[in-house]
C-alpha positions in Angstrom: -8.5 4.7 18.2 -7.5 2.4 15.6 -4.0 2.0 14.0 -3.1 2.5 10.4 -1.4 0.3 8.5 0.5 0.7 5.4 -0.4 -1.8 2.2 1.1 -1.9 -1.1 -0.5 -3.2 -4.1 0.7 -5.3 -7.3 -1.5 -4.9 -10.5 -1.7 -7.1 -13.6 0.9 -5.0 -15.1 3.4 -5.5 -12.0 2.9 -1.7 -10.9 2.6 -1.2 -7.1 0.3 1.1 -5.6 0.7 2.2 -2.0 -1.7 3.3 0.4 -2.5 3.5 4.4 -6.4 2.9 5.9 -7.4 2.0 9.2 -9.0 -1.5 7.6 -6.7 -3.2 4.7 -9.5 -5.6 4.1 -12.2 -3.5 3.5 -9.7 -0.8 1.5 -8.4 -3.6 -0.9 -12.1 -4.2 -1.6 -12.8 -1.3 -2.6 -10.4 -0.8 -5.1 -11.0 -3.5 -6.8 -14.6 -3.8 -6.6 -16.2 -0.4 -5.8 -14.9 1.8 -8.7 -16.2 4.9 -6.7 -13.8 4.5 -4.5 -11.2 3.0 -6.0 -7.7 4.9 -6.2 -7.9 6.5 -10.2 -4.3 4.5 -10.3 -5.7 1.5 -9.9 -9.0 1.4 -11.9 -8.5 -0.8 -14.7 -5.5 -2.5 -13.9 -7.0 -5.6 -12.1 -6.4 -8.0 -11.0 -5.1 -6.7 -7.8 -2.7 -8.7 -5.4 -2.1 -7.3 -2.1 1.7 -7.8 -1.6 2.5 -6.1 1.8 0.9 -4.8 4.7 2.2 -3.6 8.2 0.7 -2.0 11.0 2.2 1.4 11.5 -0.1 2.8 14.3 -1.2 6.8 14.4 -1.8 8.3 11.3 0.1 11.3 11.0 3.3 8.2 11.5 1.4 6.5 8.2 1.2 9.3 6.4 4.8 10.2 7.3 5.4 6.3 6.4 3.6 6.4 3.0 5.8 9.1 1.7 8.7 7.9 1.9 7.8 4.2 0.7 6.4 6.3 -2.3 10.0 8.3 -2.6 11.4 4.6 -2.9 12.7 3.2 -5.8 10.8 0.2 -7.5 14.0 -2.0 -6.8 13.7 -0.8 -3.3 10.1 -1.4 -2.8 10.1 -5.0 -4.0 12.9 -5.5 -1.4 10.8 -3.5 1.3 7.7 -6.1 0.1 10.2 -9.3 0.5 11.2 -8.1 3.8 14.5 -7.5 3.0 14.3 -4.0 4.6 12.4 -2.5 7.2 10.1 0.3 7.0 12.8 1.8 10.1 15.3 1.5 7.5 13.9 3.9 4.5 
C-alpha cells in the first residue's frame, strides 16, 4: 500500500492550495498541465510552485490531515510551509 502525502501549492497570485495523493509528482503535473484534472481552484492561476509536502501515511490520517491544514489560517499555513510548526501541532 502506498502512503499519502500532504502538498500545498502557491499560485501566481500567492494563494495556496492544499491537497493529499499517493504521488506528489505526478498530482502537481496534473494541475498544472492536464486541465481535466486539475483542481477547478487552481485552473488559471499558474504558474504553480509546490511549497510543501510531507508524507503522512494511510489515507483516512491524510484526509484527517488535510482538513485541518485547510481549517488553518493563511498566517498559519505559511508558518506550517516554513516549518515553523508541525503538522502534530495543528
Amino acid at each position: 500500500m502506498k502512503p499519502w502525502f500532504l502538498y500545498i501549492i502557491q499560485c501566481r497570485d500567492k494563494s495556496l492550495y492544499t491537497g493529499i495523493t499517493t504521488d506528489v509528482k505526478r498530482r502537481f503535473h496534473e494541475h498544472g498541465h492536464v486541465p481535466k484534472k486539475a483542481a477547478r481552484f487552481l485552473r488559471g492561476k499558474g504558474p504553480l510552485q509546490l511549497v510543501f509536502k510531507k508524507k503522512i501515511g494511510a489515507r483516512s490520517l491524510a484526509l484527517r490531515t488535510e482538513y485541518r491544514v485547510k481549517q488553518l489560517s493563511r498566517t498559519n499555513k505559511q508558518r506550517l510551509i516554513q516549518r515553523k510548526i508541525k503538522i502534530k501541532d495543528i
